[in-house]
C-alpha positions as CSV (number, residue, x, y, z in Angstrom):
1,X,-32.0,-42.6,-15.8
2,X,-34.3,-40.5,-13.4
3,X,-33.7,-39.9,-9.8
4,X,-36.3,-38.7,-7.5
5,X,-35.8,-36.1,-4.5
6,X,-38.2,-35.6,-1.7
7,X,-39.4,-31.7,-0.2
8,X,-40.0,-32.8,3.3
9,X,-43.2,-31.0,4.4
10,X,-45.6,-33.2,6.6
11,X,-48.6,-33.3,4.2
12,X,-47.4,-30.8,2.1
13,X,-44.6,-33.3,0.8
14,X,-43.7,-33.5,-2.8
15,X,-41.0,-35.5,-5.1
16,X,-38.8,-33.8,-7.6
17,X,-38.3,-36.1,-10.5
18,X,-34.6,-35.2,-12.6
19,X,-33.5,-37.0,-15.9
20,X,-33.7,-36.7,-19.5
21,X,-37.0,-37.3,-21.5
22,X,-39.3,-37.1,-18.7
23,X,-41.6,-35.0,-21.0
24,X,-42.8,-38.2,-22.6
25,X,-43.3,-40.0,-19.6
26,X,-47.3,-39.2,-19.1
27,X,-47.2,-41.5,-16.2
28,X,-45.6,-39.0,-14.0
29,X,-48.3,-36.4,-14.3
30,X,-50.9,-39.0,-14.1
31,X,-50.2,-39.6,-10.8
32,X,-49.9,-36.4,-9.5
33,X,-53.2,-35.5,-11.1
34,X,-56.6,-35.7,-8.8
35,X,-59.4,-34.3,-10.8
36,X,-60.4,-34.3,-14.7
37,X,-59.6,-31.0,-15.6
38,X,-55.9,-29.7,-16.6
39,X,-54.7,-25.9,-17.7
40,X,-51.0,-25.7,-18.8
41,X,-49.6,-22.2,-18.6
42,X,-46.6,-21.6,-20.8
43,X,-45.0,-19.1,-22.9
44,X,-44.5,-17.7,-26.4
45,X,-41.1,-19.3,-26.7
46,X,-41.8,-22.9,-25.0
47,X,-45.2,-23.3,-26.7
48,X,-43.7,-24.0,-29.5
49,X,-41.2,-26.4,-28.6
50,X,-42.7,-28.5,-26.2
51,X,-46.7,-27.7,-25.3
52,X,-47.8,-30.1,-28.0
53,X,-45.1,-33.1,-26.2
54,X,-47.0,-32.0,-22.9
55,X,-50.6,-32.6,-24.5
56,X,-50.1,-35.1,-25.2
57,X,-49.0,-36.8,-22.6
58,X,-52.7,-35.1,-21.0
59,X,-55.1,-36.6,-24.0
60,X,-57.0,-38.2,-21.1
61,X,-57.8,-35.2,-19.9
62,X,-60.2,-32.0,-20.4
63,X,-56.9,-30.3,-21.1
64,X,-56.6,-26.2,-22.2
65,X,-53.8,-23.9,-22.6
66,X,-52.4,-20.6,-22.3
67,X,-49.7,-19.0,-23.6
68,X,-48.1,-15.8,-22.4
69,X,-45.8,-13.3,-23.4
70,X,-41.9,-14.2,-22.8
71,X,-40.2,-12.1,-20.2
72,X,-39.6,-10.6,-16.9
73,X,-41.1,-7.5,-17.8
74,X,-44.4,-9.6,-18.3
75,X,-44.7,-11.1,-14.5
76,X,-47.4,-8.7,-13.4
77,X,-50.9,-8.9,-12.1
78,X,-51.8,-8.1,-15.5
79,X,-50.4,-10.7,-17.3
80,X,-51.6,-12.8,-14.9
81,X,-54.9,-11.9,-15.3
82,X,-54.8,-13.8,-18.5
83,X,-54.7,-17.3,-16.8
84,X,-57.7,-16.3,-14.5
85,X,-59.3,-15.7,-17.5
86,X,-58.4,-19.3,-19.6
87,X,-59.8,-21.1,-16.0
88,X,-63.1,-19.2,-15.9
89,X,-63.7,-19.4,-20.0
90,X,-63.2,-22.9,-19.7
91,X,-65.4,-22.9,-16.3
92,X,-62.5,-25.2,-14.5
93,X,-63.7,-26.0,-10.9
94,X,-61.6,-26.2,-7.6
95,X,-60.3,-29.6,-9.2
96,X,-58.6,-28.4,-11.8
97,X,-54.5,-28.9,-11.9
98,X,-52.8,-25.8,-13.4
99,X,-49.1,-27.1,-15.0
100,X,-46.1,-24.4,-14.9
101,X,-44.3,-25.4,-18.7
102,X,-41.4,-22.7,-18.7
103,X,-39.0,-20.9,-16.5
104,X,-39.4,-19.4,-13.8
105,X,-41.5,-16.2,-15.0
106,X,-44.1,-19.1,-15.4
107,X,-43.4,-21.2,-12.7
108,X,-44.0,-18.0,-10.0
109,X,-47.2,-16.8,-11.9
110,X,-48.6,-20.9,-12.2
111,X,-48.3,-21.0,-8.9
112,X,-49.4,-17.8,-8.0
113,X,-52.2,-18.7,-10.0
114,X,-52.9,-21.7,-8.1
115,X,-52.4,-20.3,-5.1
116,X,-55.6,-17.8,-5.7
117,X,-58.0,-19.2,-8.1
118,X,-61.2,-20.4,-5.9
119,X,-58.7,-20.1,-2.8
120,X,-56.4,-22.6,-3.7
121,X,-55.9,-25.8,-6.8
122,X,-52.8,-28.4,-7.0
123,X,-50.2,-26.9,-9.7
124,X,-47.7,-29.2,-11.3
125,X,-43.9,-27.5,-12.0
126,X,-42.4,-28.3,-15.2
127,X,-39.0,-26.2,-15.7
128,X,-37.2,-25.4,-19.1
129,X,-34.3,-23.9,-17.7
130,X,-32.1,-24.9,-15.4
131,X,-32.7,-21.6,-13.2
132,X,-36.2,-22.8,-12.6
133,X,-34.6,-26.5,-12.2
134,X,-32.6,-25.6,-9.9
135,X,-34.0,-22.8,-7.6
136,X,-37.9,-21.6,-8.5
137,X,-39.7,-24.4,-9.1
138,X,-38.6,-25.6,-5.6
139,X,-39.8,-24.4,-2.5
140,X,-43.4,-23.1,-2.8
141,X,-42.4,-19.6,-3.0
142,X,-44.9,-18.0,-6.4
143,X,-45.2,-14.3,-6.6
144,X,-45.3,-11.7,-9.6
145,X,-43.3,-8.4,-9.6
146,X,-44.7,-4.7,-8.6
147,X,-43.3,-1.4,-10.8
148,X,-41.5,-0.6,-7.2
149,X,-40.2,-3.8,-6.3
150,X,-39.1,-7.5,-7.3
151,X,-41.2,-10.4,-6.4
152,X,-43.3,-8.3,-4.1
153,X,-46.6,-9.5,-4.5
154,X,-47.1,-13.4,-4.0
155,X,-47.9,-16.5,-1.9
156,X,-45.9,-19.9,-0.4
157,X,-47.9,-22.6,-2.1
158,X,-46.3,-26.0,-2.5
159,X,-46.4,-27.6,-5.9
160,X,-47.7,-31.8,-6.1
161,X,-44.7,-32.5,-8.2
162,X,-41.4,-31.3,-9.9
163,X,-40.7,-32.5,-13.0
164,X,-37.0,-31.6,-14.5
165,X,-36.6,-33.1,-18.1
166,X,-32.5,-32.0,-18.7
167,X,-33.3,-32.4,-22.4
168,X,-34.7,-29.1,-22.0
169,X,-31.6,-27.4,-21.6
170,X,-30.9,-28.0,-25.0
171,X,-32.7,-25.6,-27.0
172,X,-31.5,-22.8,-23.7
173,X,-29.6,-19.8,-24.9
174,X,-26.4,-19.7,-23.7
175,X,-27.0,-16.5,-21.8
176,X,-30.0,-18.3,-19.7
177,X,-27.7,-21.4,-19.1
178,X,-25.5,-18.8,-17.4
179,X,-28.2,-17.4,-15.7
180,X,-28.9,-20.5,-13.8
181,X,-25.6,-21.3,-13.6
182,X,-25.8,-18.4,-10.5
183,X,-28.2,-19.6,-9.0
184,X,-26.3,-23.3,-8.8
185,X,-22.9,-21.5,-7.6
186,X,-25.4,-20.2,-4.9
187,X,-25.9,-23.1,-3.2
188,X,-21.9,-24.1,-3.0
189,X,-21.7,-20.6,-1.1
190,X,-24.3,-20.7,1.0
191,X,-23.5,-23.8,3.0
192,X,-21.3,-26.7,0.3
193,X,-17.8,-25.8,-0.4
194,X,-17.5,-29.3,-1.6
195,X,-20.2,-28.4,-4.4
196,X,-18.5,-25.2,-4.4
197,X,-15.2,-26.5,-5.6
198,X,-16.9,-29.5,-7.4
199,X,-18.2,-26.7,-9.6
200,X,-14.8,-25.1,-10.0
201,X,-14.0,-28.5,-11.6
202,X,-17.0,-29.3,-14.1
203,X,-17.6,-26.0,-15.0
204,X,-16.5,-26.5,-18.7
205,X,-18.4,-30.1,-18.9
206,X,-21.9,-27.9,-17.2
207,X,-21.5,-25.3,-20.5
208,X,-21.2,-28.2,-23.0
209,X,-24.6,-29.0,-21.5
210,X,-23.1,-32.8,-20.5
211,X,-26.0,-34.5,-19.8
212,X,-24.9,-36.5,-17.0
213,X,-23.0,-33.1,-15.4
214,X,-26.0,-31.1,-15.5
215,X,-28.0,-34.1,-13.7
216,X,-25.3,-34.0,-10.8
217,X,-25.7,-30.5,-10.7
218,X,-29.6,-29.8,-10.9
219,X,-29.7,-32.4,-7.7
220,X,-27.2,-31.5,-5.8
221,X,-28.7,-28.0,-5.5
222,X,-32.2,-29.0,-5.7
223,X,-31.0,-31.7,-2.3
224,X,-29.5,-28.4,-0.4
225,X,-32.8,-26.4,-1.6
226,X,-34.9,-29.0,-0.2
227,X,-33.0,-29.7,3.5
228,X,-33.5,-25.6,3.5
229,X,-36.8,-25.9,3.2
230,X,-37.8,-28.4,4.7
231,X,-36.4,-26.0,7.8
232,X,-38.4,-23.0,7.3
233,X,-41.3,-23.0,4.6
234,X,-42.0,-19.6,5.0
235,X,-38.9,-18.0,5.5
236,X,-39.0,-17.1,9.3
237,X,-35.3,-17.5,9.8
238,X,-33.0,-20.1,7.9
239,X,-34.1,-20.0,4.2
240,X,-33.3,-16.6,4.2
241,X,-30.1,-17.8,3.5
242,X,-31.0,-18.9,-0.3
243,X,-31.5,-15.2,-1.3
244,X,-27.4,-15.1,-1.0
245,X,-27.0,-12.2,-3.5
246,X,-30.6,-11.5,-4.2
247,X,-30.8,-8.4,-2.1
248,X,-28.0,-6.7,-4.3
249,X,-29.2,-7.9,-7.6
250,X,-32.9,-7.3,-7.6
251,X,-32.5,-3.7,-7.2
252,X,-30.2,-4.4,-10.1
253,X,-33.2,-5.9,-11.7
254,X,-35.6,-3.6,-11.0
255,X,-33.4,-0.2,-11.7
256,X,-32.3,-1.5,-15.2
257,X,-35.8,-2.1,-15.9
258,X,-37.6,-5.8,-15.7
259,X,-36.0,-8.2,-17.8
260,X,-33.2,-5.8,-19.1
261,X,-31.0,-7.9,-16.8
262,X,-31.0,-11.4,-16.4
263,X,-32.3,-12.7,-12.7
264,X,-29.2,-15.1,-12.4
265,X,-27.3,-12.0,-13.7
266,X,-28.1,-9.5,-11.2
267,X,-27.9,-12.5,-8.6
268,X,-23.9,-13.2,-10.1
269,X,-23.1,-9.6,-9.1
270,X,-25.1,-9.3,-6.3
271,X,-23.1,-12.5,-4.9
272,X,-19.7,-11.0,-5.7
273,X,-21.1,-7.5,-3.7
274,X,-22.0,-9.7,-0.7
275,X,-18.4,-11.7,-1.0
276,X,-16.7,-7.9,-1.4
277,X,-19.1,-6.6,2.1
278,X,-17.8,-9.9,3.9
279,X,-14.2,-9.6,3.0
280,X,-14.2,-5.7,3.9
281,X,-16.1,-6.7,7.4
282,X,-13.0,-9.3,8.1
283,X,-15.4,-12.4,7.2
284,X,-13.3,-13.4,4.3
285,X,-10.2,-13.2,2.5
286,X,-9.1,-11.5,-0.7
287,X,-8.2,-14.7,-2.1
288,X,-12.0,-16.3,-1.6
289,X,-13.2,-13.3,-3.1
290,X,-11.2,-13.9,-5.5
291,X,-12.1,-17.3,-6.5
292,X,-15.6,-16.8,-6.2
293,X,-14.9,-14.0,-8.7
294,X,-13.5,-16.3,-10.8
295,X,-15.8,-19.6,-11.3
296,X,-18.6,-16.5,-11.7
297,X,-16.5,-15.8,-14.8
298,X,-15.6,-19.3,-16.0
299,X,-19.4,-19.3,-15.9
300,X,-19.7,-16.0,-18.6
301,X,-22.0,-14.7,-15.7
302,X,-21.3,-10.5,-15.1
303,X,-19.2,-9.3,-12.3
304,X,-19.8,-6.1,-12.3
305,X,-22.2,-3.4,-11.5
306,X,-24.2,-2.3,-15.1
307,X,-23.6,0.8,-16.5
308,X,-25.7,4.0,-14.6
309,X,-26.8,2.2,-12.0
310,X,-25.7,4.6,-8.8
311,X,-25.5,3.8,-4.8
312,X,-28.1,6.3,-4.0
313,X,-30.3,4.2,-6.8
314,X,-29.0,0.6,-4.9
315,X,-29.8,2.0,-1.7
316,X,-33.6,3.0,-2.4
317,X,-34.2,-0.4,-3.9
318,X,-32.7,-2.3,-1.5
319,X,-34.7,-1.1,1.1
320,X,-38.1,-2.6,-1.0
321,X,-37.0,-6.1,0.2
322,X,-38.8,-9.0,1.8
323,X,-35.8,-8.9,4.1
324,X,-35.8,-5.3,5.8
325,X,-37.1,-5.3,9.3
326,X,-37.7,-1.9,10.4
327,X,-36.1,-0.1,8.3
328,X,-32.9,-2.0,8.8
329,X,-31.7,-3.7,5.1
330,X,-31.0,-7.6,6.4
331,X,-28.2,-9.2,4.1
332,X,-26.7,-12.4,3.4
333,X,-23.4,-12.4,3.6
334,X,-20.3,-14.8,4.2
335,X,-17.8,-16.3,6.7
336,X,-16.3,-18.0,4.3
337,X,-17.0,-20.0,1.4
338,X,-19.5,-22.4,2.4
339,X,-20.5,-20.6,5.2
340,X,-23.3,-17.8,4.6
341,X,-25.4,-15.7,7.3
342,X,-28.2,-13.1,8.1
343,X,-26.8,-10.1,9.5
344,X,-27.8,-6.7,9.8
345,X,-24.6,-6.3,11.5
346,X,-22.4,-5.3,9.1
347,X,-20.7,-1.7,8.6
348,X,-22.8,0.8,7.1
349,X,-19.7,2.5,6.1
350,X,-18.5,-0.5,4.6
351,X,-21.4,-1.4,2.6
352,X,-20.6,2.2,1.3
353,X,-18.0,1.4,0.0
354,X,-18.8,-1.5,-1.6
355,X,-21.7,0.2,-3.8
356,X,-19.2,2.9,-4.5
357,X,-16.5,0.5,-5.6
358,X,-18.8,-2.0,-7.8
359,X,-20.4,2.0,-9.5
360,X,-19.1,1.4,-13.0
């Protein structure tokens, strides 16, 4: 059974389609498909499983793909360089649709992709994990990482479609399940206790990959990605809130070395830092912290701080983020569960403390 989400954005509007064996459905790309020609961009460990399924469902079409190498360490403008290349070998025009088959490595660099090539072609998002189902293939935000700082170097460009086959998510290593697990317990924080303690509930049934569960889960956060959105495209005030976490565990990213560290990893502890900052500014209690400390763990996602990684190092990263305004580190933090803000506001001493504490 599929059910089918709007991103509200004037003409910029797009459906996200969720349900299981939407892969073989070639009707849904066919209608999000203007032109002739088609590059799908995936990756070393999708290609295999489902590029051939994807084809095709694109037999119609001049259809070519690439495949890149599988990792965070490979989102760079070099690596990227390797799609510009597949488009202008196969002499694709400003008509072409580029398709995003993979996580969210892919997804960003697709878009990305998309974004540039002849100033701008329609991409189609297809996500494999439930990471990129959940959080990166919504939103329009594509970008590739720099040796000095996460996500650094991209573009807001809106997708035609999203197309989130849970089937998937049964050939996911555990570890990535977790991974995007974070990214769902995200949205429960930010501003949906009721998700929040929804999650607390179905966690077990959401690692036994229950099909229906996952469903539930991959719209209810894709529905409180979208009303974000649909607020603030380009991140001018609210949408800020869905980097929850982010600020803390991209420098955990980037100072364990790119894809060392899972991205829902470093977003698990990142979360727990932000919960620790809040409680220590009087936001929340000990008990919240608590019990966001432990659904992270019911998840198998980390809680603490990886081995080496100093507050000296946390400091210097953190100020390489989209979110500093002159010089000052803006964070997401909490009043609550269910209740996140921006603040620059917070204790300097107190976010001391909190690097020094989480220091393994």
């Amino acid at each position: 059974m599929m059910k089918t989400l709007q991103v509200s954005l004037a003409d910029r509007s797009y459906p996200i389609y969720i349900g299981d064996g939407l892969l073989a459905q070639a009707e849904l790309l066919e209608k999000h498909i203007k032109g002739t020609e088609v590059l799908v961009v995936t990756n070393t460990t999708i290609a295999p499983l489902y590029l051939e399924k994807v084809l095709e469902s694109l037999s119609v079409y001049n259809c070519r793909s690439v495949i890149l190498p599988d990792g965070e360490q490979f989102k760079n403008l070099e690596v990227l360089n390797q799609i510009f290349d597949a488009l202008l070998e196969a002499k694709f025009s400003r008509k072409v649709t580029l398709i995003a088959l993979g996580g969210g490595v892919i997804g960003d660099m697709t878009g990305f992709a998309a974004a540039s090539y002849q100033r701008g072609v329609p991409f189609i998002q297809i996500p494999t994990t439930l990471l990129s189902q959940v959080d990166s293939s919504v939103g329009g935000k594509t970008a590739v990482n720099h040796a000095l700082g996460k996500n650094m170097i991209g573009a807001f460009y809106q997708p035609q479609c999203v197309i989130a086959d849970t089937l998937t998510l049964n050939t996911l290593e555990d570890s990535q399940l977790a991974s995007g697990l974070a990214e769902v317990i995200k949205y429960g924080l930010i501003n949906d206790a009721d998700f929040f303690t929804w999650l607390e509930n179905n966690m077990s049934a959401l690692l036994a990959r229950d099909q229906v569960v996952l469903a539930e889960a991959i719209e209810r956060s894709c529905q409180d990605k979208a009303d974000i959105v649909a607020q603030d495209e380009l991140e001018q005030g609210v949408r800020a809130l869905l980097n929850l976490g982010h600020t803390f565990g991209h420098a955990i990213e980037t100072g364990m070395g790119y894809g060392n560290f899972l991205h829902g990893e470093g977003v698990a502890v990142g979360m727990l830092m932000a919960a620790d900052l809040s409680c220590r500014m009087g936001w929340m209690t000990e008990d919240q912290v608590e019990r966001i400390k432990r659904l992270l763990i019911a998840a198998k996602l980390p809680t603490t701080v990886p081995e080496g990684m100093t507050a000296e190092q946390f400091m210097s990263l953190m100020s390489v983020d989209k979110k500093v305004q002159d010089g000052q580190i803006r964070l997401v933090l909490m009043k609550g569960i269910g209740q996140a803000v921006i603040s620059d506001d917070y204790s300097k001493a107190s976010l001391a403390d909190t690097l020094a504490d989480f220091q393994s």
